[in-house]
C-alpha positions in Angstrom: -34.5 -126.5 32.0 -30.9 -126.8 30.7 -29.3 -130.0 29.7 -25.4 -130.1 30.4 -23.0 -132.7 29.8 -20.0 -132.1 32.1 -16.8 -134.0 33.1 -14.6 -134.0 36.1 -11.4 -135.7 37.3 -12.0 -138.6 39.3 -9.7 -140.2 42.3 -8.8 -143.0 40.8 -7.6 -140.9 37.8 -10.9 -142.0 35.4 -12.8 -139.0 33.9 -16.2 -138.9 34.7 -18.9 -137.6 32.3 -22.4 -136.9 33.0 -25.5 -136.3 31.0 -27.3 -133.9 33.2 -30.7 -134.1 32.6 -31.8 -137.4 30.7 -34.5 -135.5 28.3 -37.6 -136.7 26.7 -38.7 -138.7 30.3 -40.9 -137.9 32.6 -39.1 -136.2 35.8 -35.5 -135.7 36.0 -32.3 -138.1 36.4 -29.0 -138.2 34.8 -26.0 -140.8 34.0 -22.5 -140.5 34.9 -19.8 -142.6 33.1 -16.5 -143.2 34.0 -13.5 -143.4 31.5 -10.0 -144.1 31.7 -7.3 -142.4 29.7 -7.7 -145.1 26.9 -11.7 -143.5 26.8 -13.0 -147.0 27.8 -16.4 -147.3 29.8 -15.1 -148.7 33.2 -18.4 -147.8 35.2 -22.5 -146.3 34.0 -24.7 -145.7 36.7 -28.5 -143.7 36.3 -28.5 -141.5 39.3 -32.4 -140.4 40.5 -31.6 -137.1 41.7 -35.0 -136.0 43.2 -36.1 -137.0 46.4 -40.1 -136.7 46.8 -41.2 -138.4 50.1 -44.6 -139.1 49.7 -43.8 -142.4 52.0 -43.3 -140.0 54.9 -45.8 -136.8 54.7 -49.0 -139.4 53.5 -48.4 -140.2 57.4 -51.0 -138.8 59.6 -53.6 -138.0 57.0 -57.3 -139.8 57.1 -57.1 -142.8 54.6 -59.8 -141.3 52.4 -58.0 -138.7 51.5 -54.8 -140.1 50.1 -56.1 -141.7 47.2 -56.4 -138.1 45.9 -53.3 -137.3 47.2 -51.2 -139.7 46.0 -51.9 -138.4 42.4 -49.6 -135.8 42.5 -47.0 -138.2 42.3 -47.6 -138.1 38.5 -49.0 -135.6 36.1 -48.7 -138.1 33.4 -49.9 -141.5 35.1 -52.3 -140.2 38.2 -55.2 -142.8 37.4 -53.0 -145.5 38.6 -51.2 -143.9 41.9 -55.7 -143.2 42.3 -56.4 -146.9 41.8 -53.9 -148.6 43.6 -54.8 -146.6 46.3 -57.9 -147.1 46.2 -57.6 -150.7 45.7 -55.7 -150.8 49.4 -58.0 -149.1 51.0 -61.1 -151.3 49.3 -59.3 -153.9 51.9 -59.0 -151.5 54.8 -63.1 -150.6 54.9 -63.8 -154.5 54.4 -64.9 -153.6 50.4 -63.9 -157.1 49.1 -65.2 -156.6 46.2 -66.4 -153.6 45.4 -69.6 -153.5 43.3 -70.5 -154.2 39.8 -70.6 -151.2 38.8 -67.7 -149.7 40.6 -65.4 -152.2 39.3 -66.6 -151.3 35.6 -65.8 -147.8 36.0 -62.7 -148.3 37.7 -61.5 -150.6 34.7 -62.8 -148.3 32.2 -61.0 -145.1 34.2 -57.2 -147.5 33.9 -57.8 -148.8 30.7 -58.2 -145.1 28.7 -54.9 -144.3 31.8 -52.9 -147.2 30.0 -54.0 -146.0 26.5 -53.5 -142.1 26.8 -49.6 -143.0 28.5 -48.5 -145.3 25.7 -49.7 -143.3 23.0 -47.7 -140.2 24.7 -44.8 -141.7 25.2 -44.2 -143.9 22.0 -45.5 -141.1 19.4 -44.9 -138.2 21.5 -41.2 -139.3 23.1 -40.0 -141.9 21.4 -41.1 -141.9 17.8 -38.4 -138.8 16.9 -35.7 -141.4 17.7 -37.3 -144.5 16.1 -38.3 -142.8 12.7 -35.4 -140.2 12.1 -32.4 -142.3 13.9 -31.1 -142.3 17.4 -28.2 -139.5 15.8 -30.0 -137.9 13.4 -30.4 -134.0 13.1 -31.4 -133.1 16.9 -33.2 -130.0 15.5 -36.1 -132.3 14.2 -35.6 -135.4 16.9 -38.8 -133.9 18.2 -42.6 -134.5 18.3 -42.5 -131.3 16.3 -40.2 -132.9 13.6 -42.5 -135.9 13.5 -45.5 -133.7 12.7 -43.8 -131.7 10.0 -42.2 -135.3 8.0 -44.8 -137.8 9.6 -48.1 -135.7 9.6 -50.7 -138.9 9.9 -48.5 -140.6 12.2 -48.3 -137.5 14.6 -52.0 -137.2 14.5 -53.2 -140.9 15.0 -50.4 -140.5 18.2 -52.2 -137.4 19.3 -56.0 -138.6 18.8 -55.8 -141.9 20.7 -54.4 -140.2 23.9 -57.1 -137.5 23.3 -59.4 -140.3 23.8 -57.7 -141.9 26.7 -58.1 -138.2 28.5 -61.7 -138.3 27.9 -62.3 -141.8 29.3 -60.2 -140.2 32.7 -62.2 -137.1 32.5 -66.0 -139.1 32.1 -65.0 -141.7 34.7 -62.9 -139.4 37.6 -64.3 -136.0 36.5 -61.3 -134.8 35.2 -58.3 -135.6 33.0 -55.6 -135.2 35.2 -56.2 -136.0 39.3 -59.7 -136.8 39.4 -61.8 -138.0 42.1 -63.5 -141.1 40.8 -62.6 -143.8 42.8 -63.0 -143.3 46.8 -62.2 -146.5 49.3 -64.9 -148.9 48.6 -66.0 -148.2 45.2 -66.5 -145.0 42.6 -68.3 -141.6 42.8 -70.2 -141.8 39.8 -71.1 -143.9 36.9 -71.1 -143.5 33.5 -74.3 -141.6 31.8 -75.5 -143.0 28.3 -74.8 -139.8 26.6 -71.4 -140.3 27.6 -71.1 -144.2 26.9 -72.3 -143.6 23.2 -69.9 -140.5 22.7 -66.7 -143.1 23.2 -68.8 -145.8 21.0 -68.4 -143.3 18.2 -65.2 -142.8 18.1 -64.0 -146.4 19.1 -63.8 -148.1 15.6 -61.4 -145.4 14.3 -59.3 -145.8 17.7 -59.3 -149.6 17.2 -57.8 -148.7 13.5 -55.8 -146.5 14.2 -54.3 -148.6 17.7 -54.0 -151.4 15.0 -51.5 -148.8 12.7 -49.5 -148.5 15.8 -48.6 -152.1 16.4 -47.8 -152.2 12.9 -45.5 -149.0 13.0 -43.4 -150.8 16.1 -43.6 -154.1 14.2 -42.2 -153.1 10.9 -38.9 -151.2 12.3 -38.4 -154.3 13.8 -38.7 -155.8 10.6 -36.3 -153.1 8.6 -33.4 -153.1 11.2 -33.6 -156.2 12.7 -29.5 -156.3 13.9 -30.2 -153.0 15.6 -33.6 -153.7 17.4 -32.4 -157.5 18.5 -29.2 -156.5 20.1 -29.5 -152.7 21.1 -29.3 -152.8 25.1 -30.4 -156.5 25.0 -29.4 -158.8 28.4 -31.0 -161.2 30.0 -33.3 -160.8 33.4 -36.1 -162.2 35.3 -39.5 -160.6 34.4 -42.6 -159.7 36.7 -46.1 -159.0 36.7 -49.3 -159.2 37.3 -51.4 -161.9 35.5 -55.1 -163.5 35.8 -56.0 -166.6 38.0 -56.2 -168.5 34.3 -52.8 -167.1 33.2 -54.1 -163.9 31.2 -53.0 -160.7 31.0 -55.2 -158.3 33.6 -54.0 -154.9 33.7 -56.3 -153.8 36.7 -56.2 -157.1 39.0 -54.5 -160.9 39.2 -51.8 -162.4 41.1 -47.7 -162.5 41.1 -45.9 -163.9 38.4 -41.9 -164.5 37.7 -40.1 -166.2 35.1 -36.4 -166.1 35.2 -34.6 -165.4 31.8 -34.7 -168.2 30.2 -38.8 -168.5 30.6 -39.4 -170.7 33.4 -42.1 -169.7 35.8 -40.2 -169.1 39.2 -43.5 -167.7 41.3 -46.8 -168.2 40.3 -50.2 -166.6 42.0 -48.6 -164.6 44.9 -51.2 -162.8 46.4 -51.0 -158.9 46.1 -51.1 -158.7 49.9 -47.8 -161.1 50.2 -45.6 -159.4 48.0 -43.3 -158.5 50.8 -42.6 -162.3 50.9 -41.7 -162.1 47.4 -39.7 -158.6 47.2 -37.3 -156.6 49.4 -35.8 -153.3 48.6 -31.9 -152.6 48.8 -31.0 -148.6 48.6 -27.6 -147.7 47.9 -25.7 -144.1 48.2 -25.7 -142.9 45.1 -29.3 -142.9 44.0 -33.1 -141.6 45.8 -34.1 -144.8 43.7 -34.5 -148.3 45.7 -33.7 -151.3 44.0 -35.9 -153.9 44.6 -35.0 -157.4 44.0 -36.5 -161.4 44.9 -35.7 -162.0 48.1 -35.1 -165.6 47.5 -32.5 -165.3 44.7 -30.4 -161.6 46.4 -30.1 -158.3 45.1 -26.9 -160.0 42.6 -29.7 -162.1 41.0 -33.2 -161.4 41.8 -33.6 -158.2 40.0 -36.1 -158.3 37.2 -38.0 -155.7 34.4 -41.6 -154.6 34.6 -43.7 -152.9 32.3 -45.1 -154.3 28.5 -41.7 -156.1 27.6 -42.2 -158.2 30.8 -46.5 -158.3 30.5 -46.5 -159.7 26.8 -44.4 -162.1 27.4 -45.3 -163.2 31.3 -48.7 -163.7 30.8 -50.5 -167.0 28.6 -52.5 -165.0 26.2 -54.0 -161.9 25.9 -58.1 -162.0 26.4 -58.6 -159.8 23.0 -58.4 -161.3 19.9 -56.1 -158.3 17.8 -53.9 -157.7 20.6 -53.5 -161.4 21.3 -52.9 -162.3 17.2 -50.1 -159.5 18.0 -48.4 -161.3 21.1 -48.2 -164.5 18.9 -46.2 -162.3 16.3 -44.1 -160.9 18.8 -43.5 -164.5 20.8 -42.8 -165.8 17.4 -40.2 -162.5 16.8 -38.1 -164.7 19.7 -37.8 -168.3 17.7 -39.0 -169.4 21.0 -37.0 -168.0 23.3 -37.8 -164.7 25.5 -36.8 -161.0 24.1 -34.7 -159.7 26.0 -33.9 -156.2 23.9 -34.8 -153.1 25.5 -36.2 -151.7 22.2 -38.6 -154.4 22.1 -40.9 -152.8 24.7 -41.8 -150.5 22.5 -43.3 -152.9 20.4 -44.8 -154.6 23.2 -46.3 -151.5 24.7 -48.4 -151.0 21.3 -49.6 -154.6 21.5 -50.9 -153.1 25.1 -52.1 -149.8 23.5 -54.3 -152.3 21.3 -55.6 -154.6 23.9 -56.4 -151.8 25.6 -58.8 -150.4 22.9 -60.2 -153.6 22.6 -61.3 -154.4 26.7 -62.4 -150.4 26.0 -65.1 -151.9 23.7 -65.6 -154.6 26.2 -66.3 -152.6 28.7 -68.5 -149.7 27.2 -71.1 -152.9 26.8 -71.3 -153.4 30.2 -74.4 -152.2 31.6 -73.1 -151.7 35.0 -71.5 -148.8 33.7 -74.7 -147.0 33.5 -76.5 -148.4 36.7 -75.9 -150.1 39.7 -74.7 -149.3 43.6 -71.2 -147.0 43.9 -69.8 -148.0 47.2 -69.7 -150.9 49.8 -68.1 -151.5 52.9 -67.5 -154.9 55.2 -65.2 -155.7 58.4 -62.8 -152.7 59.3 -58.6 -154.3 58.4 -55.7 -152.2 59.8 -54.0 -152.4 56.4 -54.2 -153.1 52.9 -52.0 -153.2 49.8 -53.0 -152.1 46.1 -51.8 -153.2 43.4 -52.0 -152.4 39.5 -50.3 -153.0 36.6 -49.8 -149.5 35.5 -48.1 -147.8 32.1 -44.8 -148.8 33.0 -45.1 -151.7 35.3 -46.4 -153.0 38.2 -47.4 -150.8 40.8 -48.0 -150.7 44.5 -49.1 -149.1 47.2 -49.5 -150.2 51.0 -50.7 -148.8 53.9 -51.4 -149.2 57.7 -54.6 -147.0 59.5 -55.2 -146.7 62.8 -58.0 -146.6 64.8 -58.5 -143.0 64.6 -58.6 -143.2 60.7 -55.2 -141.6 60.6 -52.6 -143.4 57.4 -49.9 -144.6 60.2 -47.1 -146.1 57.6 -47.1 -146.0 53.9 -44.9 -147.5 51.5 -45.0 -147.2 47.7 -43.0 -149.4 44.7 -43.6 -147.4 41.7 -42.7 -148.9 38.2 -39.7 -147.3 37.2 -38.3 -148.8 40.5 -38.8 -152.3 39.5 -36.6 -151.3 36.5 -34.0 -149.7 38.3 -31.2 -152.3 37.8 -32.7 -152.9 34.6 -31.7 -149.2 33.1 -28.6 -149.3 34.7 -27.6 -152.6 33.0 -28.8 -150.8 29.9 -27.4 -147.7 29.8 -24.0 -149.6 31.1 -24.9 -152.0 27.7 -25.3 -148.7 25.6 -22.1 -147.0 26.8 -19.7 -149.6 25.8 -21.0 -150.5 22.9 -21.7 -147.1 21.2 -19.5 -144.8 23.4 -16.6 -146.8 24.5 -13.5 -145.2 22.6 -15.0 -143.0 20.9 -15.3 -139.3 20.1 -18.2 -137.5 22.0 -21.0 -136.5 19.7 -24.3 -135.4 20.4 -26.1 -139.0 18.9 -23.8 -141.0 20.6 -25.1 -139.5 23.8 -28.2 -139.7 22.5 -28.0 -143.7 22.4 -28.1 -144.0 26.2 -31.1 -141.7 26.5 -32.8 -144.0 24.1 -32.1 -146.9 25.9 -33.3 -145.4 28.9 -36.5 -144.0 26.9 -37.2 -147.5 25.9 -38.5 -148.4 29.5 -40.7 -145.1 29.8 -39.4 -144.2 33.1 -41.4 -141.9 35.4 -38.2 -140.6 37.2 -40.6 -138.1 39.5 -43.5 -139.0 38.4 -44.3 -135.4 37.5 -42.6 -133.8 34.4 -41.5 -134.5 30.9 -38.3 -132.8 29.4 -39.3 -132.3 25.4 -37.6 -129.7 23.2 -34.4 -128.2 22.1 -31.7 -128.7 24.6 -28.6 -126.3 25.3 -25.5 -128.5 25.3 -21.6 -127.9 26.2 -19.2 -131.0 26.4 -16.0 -131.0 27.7 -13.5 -133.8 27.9 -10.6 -134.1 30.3 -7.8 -136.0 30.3 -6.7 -137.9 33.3 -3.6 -134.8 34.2 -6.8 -132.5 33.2 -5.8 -131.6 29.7 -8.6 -130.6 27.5 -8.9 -133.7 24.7 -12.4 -132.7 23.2 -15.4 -130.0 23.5 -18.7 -129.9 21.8 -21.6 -127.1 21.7 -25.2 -127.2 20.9 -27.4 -124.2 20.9 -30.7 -123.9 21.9 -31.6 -123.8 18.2 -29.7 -127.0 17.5 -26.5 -126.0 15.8 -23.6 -128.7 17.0 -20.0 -127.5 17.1 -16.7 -128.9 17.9 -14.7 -126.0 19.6 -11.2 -125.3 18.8 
């Protein structure tokens, strides 16, 4: 993959500059800016420039098969395109519940998912920036960097999504697109052998998930100015919480608060989202933008993911992680955080909850013993829905009678926080770029502030490593103002 940064003239006489790929994300994307002659930001947009259509070619296959399927979507987050899926389906074959026992292994199966994801992307993608400096040396802004100065830190990062992978690969039989969960319930269970392998190693997971939060908490605490106001705006949040208000990862009902922290929607059924949420789609992006249809695309849009979770929810049912929450409510002086850096603080909150119900949940006997599958009164569709790495997730689907999936749609995470990137890479831009000369961490700033929501732009592929580079900047008449090279080894030049 090369990474270029290009600019062209634009109509209206603004010169347009793009960052072609975004790196360190999963899939690929880029941002465009437009500048007039004065080098003032008058327009960021985050363009999703793959087009996927899993909507479409999921048509005409038998329902059982899609919840396998539907994996490929992601290489980094397939236990939760699984899940949701099968959670549709559950309704479809009349499996309301599911069993005991299926229900325990499907939470165990999305709780390692949760853990493995955030400890990849805050140690693996994000740390470089956070611990070295969003324009620091580019030849060690890398996980590599981090192992060489941070050796402990790199390590805890790498172990605790080791042991996310091997809750996936006990529960769905492997670590990446498994087949544990079928419509109606689970293949398998858990043996005891396997149960007391993860009891093992689960005290020094719960210390070293604890070392996390405190990472994320203390740059808070060393830079607060930069952490409070970096891409920081206001917006509605969503998720899914409990019946009694607490955070539930796997299952609950729709909540909103606007921006100021007052619930607007409260226990919206999973199957009733559609009254809750349209989806506009505009020229310029594969992306929809989905928004509350009772407040219009202008103001219903809203963020998903551990930002919105943490601070939508009334507690958090696990005594560390919920200890953290209060720390991070009180971080607000009793208002909501709104800064996009703040989800990474939030997300290690999750990565400690999620440890935590890990325990809960390898105590469960039903993990070891019960019935897998169960079936009732045959629905013509069903939606599934899941809170997964990077927000809410879901998945909904019409059968017919011939078994056959007759229309599919899918609103992934990242597309929730469509609107929300844009505002804050369009935040970013004019307050690090506008004016300026082009440098290599400047640019870097708006991939950080799109890094900070995790996106899963295809829901396939990360982008990690050194990154060719060659800048040119145009005047409006197309005279050559500025040009910048980097190497594949890292070496950043101005040419002459």
């Amino acid at each position: 993959m090369t990474f270029a940064l290009e600019t062209a003239a634009h109509p209206e006489g603004l010169r347009r500059v793009a960052i072609d790929p975004v790196s360190r994300v999963e899939g690929h994307g880029k941002v465009t800016l437009l500048l007039d002659e004065h080098h003032h930001i008058q327009q960021v947009r985050l363009h999703i420039v793959e087009f996927r259509g899993f909507e479409k070619f999921i048509e005409g296959r038998p329902y059982w098969e899609v919840p396998v399927m539907v994996q490929r979507l992601c290489g980094i987050c397939p236990v939760s395109h699984h899940l949701a899926a099968a959670k549709a389906f559950d309704r479809i074959v009349g499996a309301r519940p599911v069993t005991a026992s299926a229900t325990a292994v499907r939470r165990l199966m999305h709780y390692g998912q949760m853990l493995q994801s955030h400890a990849l992307h805050f140690f693996h993608l994000s740390s470089p920036d956070l611990l070295f400096g969003f324009d620091s040396d580019v030849a060690k802004r890398n996980i590599v960097g981090v192992a060489q100065a941070h050796p402990e830190i790199a390590k805890k990062g790498i172990l605790l999504r080791k042991f996310g992978q091997e809750i996936i690969r006990i529960t769905s039989g492997k670590r990446v697109h498994g087949t544990g969960a079928v419509p109606g319930g689970v293949n398998k269970l858990v043996t005891k052998q396997e149960r007391d392998s993860l009891l093992h190693d689960l005290p020094q997971m719960l210390s070293w998930a604890q070392d996390a939060v405190d990472i994320a908490k203390a740059l808070h605490a060393q830079n607060p100015a930069l952490y409070n106001q970096f891409g920081s705006f206001e917006s509605n949040l969503l998720s899914l919480v409990r019946a009694d208000g607490a955070m539930d990862l796997y299952d609950g009902v729709l909540r909103v608060r606007d921006a100021a922290g007052r619930i607007l929607f409260d226990g919206v059924e999973d199957q009733r989202y559609l009254e809750l949420i349209e989806e506009e789609v505009r020229p310029w992006s594969y992306m929809k933008f989905p928004h509350l249809r009772s407040l219009g695309a202008e103001r219903g849009w809203y963020r998903v993911g551990p930002l919105a979770r943490v601070q939508n929810c009334d507690f958090i049912p696990s005594e560390r992680a919920e200890t953290e929450r209060q720390a991070f409510v009180a971080w607000g002086r009793g208002e909501l955080v709104h800064a996009s850096l703040a989800y990474h603080w939030a997300r290690m909150i999750e990565l400690l909850h999620c440890v935590e119900v890990i325990g809960q949940l390898l105590a469960d006997p039903a993990l070891l013993a019960g019935d897998l599958v169960t079936s009732g009164v045959r629905q013509r569709s069903g939606v599934g829905m899941i809170e997964a790495p990077r927000g809410t997730l879901i998945h909904d689907y019409d059968v017919g009678d011939d078994d056959l999936v007759t229309r599919c749609n899918l609103i992934v995470s990242t597309t929730h926080n469509n609107q929300a990137m844009n505002e804050a890479v369009r935040s970013v831009a004019r307050e690090y770029l506008d004016g300026r000369e082009l440098t290599e961490g400047l640019l870097n700033h708006i991939e950080v502030a799109i890094r900070a929501y995790d996106p899963c732009l295809s829901c396939a592929t990360h982008a990690l490593g050194q990154m060719p580079l060659d800048v040119t900047l145009l005047a409006a008449d197309g005279t050559r103002l500025d040009q910048v090279q980097k190497s594949s080894t890292g070496e950043f030049v101005h040419v002459d």
